[in-house]
N, C-alpha and C positions, 0 to 999 in steps of 0.2 A: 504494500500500500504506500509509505514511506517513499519506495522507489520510484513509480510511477508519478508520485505527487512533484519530486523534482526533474522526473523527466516533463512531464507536461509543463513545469515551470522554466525551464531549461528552453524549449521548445516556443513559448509563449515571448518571453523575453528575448528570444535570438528572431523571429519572425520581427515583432516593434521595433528591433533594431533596423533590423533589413529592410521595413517600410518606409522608417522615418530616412534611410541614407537612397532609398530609391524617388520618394517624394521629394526632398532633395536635390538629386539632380534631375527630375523635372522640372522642378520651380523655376532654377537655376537656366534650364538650356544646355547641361553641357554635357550631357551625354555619358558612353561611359569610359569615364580618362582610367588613367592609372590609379589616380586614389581613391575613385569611387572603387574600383574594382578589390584594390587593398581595402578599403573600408568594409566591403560588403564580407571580403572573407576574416576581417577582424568580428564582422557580427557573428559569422560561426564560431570562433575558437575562443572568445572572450568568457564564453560561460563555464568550459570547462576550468577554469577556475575553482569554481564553487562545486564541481562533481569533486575534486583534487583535496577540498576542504569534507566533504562529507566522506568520502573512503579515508579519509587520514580518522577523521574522529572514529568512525568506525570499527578502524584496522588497531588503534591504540585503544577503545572500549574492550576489544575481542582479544589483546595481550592483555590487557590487565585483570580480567576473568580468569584466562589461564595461568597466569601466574599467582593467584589465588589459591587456585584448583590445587598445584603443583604444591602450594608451602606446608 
């Protein structure tokens, strides 16, 4: 459930990215340059961030169980 919730969240936030850098350069007229293009694939990779924060907390909840376990 948990997962799902920040895939869809994940998904949700990289799409409003993508719109606001496409509405953008339509407003603008200028098509698509180089840094629209670098913008549009900073909106895909910007979120893994926070996937990089949720498996850390994760991965350190699930050592510290087992090192519990173990004493």
């Amino acid at each position: 459930m948990f997962e799902a919730a920040i895939v869809l969240l994940y998904g949700l936030v990289t799409a409003v990215a993508i719109a606001i850098t496409v509405l953008e350069g339509w407003a603008n007229h200028d098509g698509l340059t180089f840094h629209r293009l670098a913008g549009l694939i900073a909106c895909l990779l910007w979120p893994v961030t926070l996937l990089v924060f949720v498996l850390h907390g994760w991965f350190v909840r699930l050592m510290s169980r087992l090192s519990r376990s173990m004493a």
